[in-house]
C-alpha positions as CSV (number, residue, x, y, z in Angstrom):
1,X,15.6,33.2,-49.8
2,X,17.6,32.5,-46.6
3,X,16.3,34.9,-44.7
4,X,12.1,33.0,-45.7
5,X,14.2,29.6,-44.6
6,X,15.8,30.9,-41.8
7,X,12.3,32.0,-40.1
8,X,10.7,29.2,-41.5
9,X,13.0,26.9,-39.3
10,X,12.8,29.5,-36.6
11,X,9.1,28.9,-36.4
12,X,8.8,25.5,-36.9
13,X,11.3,24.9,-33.7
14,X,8.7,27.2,-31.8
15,X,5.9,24.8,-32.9
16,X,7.9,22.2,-32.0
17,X,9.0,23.2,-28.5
18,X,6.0,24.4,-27.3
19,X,4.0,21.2,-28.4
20,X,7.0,19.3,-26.6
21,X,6.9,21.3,-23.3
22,X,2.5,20.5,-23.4
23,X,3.1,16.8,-24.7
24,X,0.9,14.6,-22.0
25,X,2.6,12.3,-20.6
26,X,0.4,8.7,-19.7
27,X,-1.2,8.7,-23.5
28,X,-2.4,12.4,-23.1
29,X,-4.5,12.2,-20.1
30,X,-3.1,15.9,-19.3
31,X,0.4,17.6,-17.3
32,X,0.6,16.6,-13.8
33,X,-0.9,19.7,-12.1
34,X,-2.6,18.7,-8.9
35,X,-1.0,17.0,-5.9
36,X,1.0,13.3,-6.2
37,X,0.8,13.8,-2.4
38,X,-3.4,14.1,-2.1
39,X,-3.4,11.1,-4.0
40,X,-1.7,8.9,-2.3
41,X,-3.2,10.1,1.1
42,X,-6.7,9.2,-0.4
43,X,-5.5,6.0,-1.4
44,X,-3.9,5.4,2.3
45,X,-7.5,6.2,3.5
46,X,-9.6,4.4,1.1
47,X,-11.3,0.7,2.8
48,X,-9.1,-0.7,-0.5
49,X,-5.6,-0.1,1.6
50,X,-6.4,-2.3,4.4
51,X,-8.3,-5.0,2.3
52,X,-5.5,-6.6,0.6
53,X,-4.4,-3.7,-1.7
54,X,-1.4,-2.0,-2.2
55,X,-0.5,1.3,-4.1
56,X,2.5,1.2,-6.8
57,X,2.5,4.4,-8.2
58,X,0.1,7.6,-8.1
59,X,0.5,10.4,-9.6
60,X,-2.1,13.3,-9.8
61,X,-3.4,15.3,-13.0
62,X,-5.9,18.3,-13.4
63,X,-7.4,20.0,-10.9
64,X,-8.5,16.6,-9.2
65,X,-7.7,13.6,-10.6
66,X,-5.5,11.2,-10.1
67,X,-3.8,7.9,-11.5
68,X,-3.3,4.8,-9.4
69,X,-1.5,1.8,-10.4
70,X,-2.2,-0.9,-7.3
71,X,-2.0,-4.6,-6.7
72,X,-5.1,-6.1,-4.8
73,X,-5.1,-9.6,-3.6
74,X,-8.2,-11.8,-5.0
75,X,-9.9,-14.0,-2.5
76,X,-7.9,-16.6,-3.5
77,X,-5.0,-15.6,-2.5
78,X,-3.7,-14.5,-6.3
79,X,-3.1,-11.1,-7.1
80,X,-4.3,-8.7,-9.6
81,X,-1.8,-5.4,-11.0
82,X,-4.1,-2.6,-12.6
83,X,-4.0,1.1,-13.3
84,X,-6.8,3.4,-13.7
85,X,-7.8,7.1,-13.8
86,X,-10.2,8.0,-11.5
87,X,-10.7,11.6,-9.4
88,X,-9.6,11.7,-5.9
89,X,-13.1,11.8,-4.1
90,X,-13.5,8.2,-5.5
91,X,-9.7,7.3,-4.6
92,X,-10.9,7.8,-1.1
93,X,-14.2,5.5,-1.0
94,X,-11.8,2.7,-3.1
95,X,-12.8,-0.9,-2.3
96,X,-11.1,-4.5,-3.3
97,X,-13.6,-6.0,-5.1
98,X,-12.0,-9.5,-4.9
99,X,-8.9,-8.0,-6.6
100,X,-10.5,-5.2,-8.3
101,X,-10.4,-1.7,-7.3
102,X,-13.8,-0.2,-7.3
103,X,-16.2,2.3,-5.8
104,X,-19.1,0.0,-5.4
105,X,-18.9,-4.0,-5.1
């Protein structure tokens, strides 16, 4: 009976561990895997950096995807924070939309 409990625990700790170690972080959009680095380069050359824009945070997740968290300045003069996933070809073609981040105005 110990022995039953014993690996019964044993197993359960595996379960647990190994969901922990693939637990997504950012509500389970998936393990940062790609480049933080790639991201933030699109960013820097996306029309969006030098209209009023300015990255937060970025961090990169899948094979090409990447999640930007930016504050873009509204055409009257107020600013807007938002986050959103998006994959790194559209982080480079990023414009502010009168505070909005978006491909196409």
């Amino acid at each position: 009976m110990k022995r039953s409990v014993l690996i019964c625990c044993a197993m359960l700790g595996a379960v647990l561990a190994s969901a922990s170690a693939s637990a997504a972080p950012m509500g389970g959009i998936g393990a940062p895997r790609g480049s933080d680095a790639e991201c933030f380069a699109a960013f820097n050359q996306s029309p969006a950096a030098s209209q009023g824009c300015t990255l937060l945070r970025t961090n990169a997740y899948g094979e090409s995807s990447c999640f930007l968290e930016a504050v873009c300045k509204r055409s009257d003069g107020s600013e807007n924070k938002q986050k959103m996933y998006t994959n790194v070809e559209t982080v480079r073609i990023l414009q502010n939309c009168n505070g909005e981040l978006g491909a196409n105005c």
